[in-house]
C-alpha positions, 0 to 999 in steps of 0.5 A: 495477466498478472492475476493469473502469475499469482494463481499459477505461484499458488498452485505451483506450490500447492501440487500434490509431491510424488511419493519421492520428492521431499515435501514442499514447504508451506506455500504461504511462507514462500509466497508472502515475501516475494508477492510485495514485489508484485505492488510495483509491477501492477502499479507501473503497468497501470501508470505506462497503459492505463493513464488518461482513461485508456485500457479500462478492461486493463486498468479493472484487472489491475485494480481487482489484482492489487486487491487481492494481493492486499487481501492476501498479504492483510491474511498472514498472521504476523505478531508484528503486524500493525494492521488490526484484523478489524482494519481490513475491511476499511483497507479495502474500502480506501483500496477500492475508491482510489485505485481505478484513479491512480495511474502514475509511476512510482517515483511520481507518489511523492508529489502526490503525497505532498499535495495540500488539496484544501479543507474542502477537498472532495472526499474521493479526490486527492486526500484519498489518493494520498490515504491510499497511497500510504496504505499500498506503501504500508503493505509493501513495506511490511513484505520487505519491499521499499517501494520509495527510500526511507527518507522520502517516505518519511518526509512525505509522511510528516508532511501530509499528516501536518497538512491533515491537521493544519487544515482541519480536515476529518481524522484519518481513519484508523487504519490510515493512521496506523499506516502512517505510523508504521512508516515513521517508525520503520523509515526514522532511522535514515531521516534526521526530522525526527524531531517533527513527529512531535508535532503530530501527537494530536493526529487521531 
């Protein structure tokens, strides 16, 4: 399973060295940055395997590996690092509410993304989908892996907080926001609609 790919890495790299071989580096390090590729490999096993309610066993194992993952990847200290350590908790818990539903490929996020579900959407329905999507997006990217290019997320990202805040609905939590904020930052640079941004200062 992919639970047991991220075990076998992290023993791997944790097993005792004979007096003989050079000492291995911290397996912390190593990991961190391969382990974001992980995302996509679970998030399209679920899409091809788990949709229409079908494999649930394999669906609660892919679930309960991306977060993990994310746990893992939120544990590394990193002065750069948008997400605050108070945030995890909420991450988990934006994590845990929509994952069990999220079953499309990748290339279908932005769609999602850019849905408008209304002022009375169901609290664990599509405005949810889309804050756990940025999260996943966030977390990816933060590890080097571009999940979707610069210029879409930044389009779906401005077009899903103006929709938040032409509707009305509750303010994001914080660290949705500061997901959503990561992303603009790091994937302006491709995008000429940088100018919108403005439009967002009164978001949170």
């Amino acid at each position: 399973s992919l639970l047991s790919i991220i075990v076998v890495l992290t023993f791997r790299y944790n097993d005792p060295c004979p007096p003989s071989t050079p000492p291995t580096p911290p397996p912390l390090p190593l990991f961190f940055p391969a382990s974001s590729g992980f995302f996509r490999l679970a998030l399209e096993h679920k899409a091809v395997l788990c949709a229409g309610n079908r494999n649930p066993a394999l669906n609660a194992a892919c679930c309960g590996f991306l977060q993990r993952l994310s746990v893992c990847l939120l544990s590394q200290p990193d002065p750069a690092a948008s997400i605050l350590p108070q945030d995890c908790e909420e991450i988990e818990t934006v994590l845990r509410s929509s994952l069990p539903s999220l079953c499309c490929r990748v290339c279908e996020w932005p769609s999602l993304l850019c849905e408008s579900p209304g002022p009375q959407c169901d609290p664990a329905g599509p405005r949810a989908t889309q804050y756990c999507l940025l999260t996943l997006l966030h977390l990816a990217l933060q590890h080097g892996d571009r999940l979707l290019p610069d210029s879409t997320v930044f389009s779906c990202v401005v077009t899903l907080l103006c929709s938040v805040q032409e509707q009305g609905d509750s303010a994001l939590p914080p660290c949705v926001l500061r997901s959503a904020l990561y992303l603009l930052s790091v994937t302006q640079d491709k995008s000429p609609d940088l100018d919108w941004v403005s439009q967002l200062v009164s978001i949170g």
